[in-house]
BADO-340179 format. One record per residue (C-alpha): chain; x, y, z. Coordinates in steps of 0.001 Angstrom, whole numbers, plus 500000, padded with zeros to 6 digits. Layout:
N
chaine X Y Z
A X Y Z
...
! end
This chain:
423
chaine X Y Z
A 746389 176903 754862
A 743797 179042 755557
A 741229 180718 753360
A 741259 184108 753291
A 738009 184973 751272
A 735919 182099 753738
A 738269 183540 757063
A 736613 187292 755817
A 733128 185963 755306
A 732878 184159 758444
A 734485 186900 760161
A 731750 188956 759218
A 728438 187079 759666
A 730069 186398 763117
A 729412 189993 763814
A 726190 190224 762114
A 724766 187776 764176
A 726536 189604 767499
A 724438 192416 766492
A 721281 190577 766366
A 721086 190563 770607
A 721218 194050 771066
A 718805 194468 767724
A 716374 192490 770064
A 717008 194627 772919
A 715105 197433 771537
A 712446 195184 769485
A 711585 193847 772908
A 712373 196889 774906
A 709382 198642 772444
A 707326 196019 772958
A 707472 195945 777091
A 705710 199148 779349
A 707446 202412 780070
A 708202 201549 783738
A 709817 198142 782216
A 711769 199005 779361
A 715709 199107 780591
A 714544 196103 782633
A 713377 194021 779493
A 715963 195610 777618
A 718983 194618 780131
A 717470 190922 780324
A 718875 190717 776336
A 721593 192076 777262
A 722609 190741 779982
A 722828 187376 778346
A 726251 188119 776544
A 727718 188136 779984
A 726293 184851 781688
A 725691 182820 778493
A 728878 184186 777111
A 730897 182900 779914
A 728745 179536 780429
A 729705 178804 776568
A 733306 179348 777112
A 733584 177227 780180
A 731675 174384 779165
A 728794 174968 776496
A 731250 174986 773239
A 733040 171578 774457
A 729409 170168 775428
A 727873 170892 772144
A 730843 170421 770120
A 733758 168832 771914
A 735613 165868 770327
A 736867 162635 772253
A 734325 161249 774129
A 731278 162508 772579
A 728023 160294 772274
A 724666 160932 770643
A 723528 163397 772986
A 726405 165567 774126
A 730077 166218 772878
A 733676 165662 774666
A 734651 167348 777355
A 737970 168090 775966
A 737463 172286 775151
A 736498 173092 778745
A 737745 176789 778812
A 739071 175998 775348
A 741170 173906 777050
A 742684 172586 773847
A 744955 174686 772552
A 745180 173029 769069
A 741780 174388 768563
A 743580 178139 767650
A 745481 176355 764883
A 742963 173703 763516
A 740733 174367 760702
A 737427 173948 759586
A 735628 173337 756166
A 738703 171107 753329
A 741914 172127 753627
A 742506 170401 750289
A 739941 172397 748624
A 741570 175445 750047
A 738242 176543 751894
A 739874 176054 755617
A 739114 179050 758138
A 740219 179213 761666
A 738473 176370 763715
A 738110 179423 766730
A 735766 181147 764270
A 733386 178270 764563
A 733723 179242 768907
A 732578 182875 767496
A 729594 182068 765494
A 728389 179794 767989
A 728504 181508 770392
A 726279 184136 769278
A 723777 181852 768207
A 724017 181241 771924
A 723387 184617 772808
A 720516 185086 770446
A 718220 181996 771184
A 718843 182883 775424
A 717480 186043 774711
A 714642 185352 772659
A 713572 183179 775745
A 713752 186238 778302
A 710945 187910 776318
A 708332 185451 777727
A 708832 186422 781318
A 709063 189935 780978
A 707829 192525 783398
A 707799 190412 786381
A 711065 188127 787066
A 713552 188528 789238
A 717112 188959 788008
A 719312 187154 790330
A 716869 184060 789354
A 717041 184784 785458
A 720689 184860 785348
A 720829 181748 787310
A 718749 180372 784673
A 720476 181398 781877
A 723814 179619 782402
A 721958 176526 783742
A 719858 176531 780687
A 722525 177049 777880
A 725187 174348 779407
A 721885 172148 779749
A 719715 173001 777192
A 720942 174576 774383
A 724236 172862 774250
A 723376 169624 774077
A 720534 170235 771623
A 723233 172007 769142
A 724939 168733 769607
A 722237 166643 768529
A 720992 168582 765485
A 724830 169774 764534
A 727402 167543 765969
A 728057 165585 763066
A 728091 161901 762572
A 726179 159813 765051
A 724164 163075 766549
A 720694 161939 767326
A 718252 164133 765804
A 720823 165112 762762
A 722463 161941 761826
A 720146 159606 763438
A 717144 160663 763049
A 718089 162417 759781
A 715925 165731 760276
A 717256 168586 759150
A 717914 172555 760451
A 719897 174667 758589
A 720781 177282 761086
A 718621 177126 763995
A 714321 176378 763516
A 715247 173113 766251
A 718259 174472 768065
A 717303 178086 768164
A 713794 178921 767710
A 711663 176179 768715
A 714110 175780 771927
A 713976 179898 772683
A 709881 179872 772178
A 709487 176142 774208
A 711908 177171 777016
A 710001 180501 777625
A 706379 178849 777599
A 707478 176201 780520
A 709271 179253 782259
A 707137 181641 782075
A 704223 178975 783379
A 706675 178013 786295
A 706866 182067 787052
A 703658 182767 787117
A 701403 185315 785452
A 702160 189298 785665
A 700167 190549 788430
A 697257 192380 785994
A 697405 190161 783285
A 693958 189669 781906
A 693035 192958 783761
A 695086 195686 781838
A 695910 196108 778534
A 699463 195898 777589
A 700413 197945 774323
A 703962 199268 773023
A 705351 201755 774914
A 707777 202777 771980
A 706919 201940 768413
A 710154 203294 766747
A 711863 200893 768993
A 710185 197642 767427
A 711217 199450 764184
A 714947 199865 765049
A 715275 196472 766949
A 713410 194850 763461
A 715931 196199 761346
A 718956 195703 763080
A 717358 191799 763693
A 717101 191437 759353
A 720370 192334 759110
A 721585 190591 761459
A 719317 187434 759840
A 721922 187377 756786
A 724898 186565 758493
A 723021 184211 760821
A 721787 182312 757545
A 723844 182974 755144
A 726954 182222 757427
A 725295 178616 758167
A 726545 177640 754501
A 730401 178121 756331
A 731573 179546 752878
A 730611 182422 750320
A 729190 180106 748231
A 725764 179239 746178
A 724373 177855 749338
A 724838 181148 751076
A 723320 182863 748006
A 720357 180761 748231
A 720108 181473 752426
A 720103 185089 751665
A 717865 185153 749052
A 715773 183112 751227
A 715954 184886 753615
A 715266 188321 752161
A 711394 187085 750946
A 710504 184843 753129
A 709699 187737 755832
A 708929 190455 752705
A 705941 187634 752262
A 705502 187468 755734
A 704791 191270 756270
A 702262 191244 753812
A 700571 188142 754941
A 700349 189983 758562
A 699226 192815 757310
A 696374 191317 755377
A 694887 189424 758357
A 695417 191746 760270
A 693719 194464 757944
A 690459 191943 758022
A 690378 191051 761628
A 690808 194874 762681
A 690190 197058 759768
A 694167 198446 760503
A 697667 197897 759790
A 700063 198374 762407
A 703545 198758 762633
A 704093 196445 765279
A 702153 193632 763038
A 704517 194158 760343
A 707230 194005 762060
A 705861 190814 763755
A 705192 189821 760452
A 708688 189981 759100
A 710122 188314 762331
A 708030 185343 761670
A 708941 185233 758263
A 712661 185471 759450
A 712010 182402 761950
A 710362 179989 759580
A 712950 180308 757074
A 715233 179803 759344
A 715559 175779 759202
A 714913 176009 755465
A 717427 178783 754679
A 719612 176709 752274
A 717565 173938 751465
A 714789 175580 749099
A 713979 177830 746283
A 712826 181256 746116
A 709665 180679 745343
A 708990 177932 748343
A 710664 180704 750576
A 707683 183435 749342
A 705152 180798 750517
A 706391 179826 752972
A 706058 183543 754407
A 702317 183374 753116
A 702126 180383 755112
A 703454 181082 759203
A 702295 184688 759455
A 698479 184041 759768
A 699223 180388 762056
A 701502 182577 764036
A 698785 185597 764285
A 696272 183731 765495
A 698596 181831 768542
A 699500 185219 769713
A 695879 186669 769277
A 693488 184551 770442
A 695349 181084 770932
A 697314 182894 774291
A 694064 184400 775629
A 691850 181205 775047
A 694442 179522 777188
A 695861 181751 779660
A 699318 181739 779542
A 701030 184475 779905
A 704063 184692 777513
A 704645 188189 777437
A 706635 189596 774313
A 705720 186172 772242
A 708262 184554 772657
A 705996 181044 771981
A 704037 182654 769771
A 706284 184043 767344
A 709777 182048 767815
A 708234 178422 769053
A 705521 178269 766475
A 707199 179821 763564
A 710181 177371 764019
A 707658 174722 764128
A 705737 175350 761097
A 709046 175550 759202
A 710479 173196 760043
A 707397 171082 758814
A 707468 173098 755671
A 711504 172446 755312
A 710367 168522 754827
A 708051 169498 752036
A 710085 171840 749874
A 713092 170683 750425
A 715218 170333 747113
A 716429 167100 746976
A 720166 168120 745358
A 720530 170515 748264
A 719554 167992 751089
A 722091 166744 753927
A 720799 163935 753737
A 719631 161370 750647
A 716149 162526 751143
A 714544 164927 749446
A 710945 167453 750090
A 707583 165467 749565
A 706903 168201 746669
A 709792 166924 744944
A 709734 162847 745552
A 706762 162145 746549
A 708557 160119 749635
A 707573 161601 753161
A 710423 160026 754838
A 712122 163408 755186
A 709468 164992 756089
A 708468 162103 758860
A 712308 162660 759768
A 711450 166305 760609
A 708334 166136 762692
A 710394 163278 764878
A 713232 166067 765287
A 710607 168606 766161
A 709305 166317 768708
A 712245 165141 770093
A 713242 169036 770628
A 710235 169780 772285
A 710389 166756 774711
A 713877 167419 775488
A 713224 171225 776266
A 710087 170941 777870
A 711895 168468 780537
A 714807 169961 780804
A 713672 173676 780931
A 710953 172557 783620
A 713534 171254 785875
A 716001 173989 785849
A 713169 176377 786595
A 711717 174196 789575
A 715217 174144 791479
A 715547 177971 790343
A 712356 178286 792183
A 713211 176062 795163
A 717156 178289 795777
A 714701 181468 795563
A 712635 179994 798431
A 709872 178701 796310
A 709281 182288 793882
A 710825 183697 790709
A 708882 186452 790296
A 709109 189966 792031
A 706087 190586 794226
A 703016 193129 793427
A 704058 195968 794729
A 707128 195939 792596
A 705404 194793 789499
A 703059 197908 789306
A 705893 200256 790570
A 707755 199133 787732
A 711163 197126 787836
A 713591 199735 785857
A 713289 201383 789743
A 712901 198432 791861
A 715720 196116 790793
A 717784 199102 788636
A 717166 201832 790254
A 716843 203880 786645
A 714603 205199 784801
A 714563 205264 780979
A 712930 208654 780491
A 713550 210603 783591
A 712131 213776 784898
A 714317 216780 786020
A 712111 219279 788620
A 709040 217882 787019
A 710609 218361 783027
A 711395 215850 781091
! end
């Protein structure tokens, strides 16, 4: 029998974290040039469609099939939700009288889905071309992400979950370190923007960062809080959690960048928050309030400096931050999720190094961090080189179409048009 309070909560973070793509349409979309902004824009968006259909056809049964499932991937038994019992079955203890309809766990996957491909499409903005992108996309979720969802979430026996014993409460591995990973290696395999280092790129549309920020927050709680699967203390804690983590993080931004610059922006604080949102990701439901706040403090001035001056000093050209922001912040919490950690709240019989004074969880967590960022780097790199060889040996539009601006070239739109010379 189903649940109808858990069935109604589950329902409804599904939809928060829907919202959460098209909140980063517009947080990206701000961040990108005039001439770009329905291009970067449509890249989010454009991932409901491909990853969408690349989850129902084989990511869900890859990441979370049954029969047949090893270490590394899951049975091949859902294919198109192939298995029809998966409408009736149900999910969390039907003797406890928390069960809710085993398709919701489809829904809230998939837009986790939809939300780590489209934090990778930031890094490549403003110069790659969409046939290739989408290409890369489906490749890249039935590769990439799904089989890395297996290993931190499929249950007993999954490598980096089970095996390794690391934990991620609702996506630091699976989402953000994957998202900011998988764009670096892309956007290295693309190339550089043809006046990178030469122009300066600012935010064409402020408001836009503001609008995409808040709809990404609220978004955040279903995201986390849904991770607990029931309306419950744990999903208490991950909203809690997940409410000061980025208030800290704002105000951490802020103050560096206050000292480095002598301003506050907008755009830094709402950097700010999104960091704070990404490192307490992993953590959501596995510390206090108090750990949450610090660790806030903690990612936004490591994350400010890898977008400031660690990008320059090394050249790469990750263009909305992707790395910087996503890769990094999921990163440093997940680190930080080893250290404060509540023991009683663990998934595991380990406990934070704060707490027992025993670094085996926290070993546990840099070897799932690791393991991610092999598995991505390889992967990703290899589904961009045979992207690169079927678009005879270049993903990225040419020049002449870069400084024209691709809303025209590959659209053929224009966010802000003229009529006879008025806009």
């Amino acid at each position: 029998m189903f649940d109808t309070g858990t069935t109604g909560f589950m329902i409804v973070c599904t939809m928060l974290v829907v919202l959460m793509t098209p909140g980063l349409a517009f947080f990206y979309g701000g961040l990108s040039r005039r001439k770009n902004v329905l291009n970067t824009m449509f890249m989010v968006l454009v991932v409901m469609g491909v990853v969408g259909l690349a989850w129902t056809i084989a990511g869900w049964s890859i990441a979370y099939g049954g029969p047949g499932g090893t270490r590394f991937i899951g049975g091949f038994d859902q294919f198109f939700l192939g298995d029809w019992s998966i409408f009736g079955q149900m999910s969390g203890d039907p003797d406890a009288g928390t069960g809710y309809p085993r398709l919701l766990d489809f829904g809230f996957q998939i837009a986790f889905a939809f939300i780590t491909a489209g934090i990778l499409t930031g890094a490549t903005a403003g110069r790659m071309k969409f046939g290739a992108l989408l290409g890369f996309l489906a490749l890249w979720n039935i590769f990439v992400y799904a089989p890395l969802a297996h290993m931190v979430w499929g249950g007993e026996g999954s490598f980096v979950g089970d095996v390794i014993g690391a934990l991620d409460f609702a996506g630091g591995d699976v989402v953000h370190i994957a998202s900011g990973v998988g764009g670096l290696v892309l956007c290295l395999i693309v190339g550089r923007r043809r006046d990178y280092g030469v122009t300066s790129y600012r935010a064409h549309n402020v408001p836009f960062v503001l609008l995409g920020t808040t709809f990404l927050w609220f978004g955040w709680f279903g995201f986390n809080a849904g991770s607990a699967f029931a309306p419950d203390g744990v999903a208490t804690l991950a909203l809690a959690t997940t409410i000061v983590a980025p208030c800290a993080a704002m105000m951490s931004w802020m103050l560096v960048e206050r000292l480095r610059t002598g301003k506050c922006t907008v755009v830094g604080a709402c950097t700010g928050v999104l960091t704070g949102l990404v490192v307490i990701t992993p953590a959501a439901g596995f510390v206090q309030v108090w750990a949450a706040v610090l660790m806030g403090f903690i990612v936004a001035p490591i994350c400010y400096y890898c977008i400031s001056a660690l990008k320059s000093k090394l050249g790469y050209d990750d263009a909305l931050d992707a790395f910087g922001a996503h890769g990094v912040g999921g990163i440093v919490g997940g680190i930080l999720t080893g250290i404060f950690c509540v023991p009683e709240l663990s998934w595991t019989e380990y406990g934070g190094l704060i707490y027992t004074g025993d670094p085996t969880l926290l070993i546990a967590q840099i070897e799932g961090i690791l393991v991610t960022l092999v598995y991505v780097v390889v992967v990703t790199g290899l589904i961009s080189f045979l992207m690169k060889a079927l678009f005879k040996g270049e993903l990225a539009v040419d020049s002449k179409s870069q400084r024209t601006g691709l809303d025209s070239i590959l659209h053929g739109e224009a966010a802000y048009p003229s009529f006879d010379g008025l806009d």
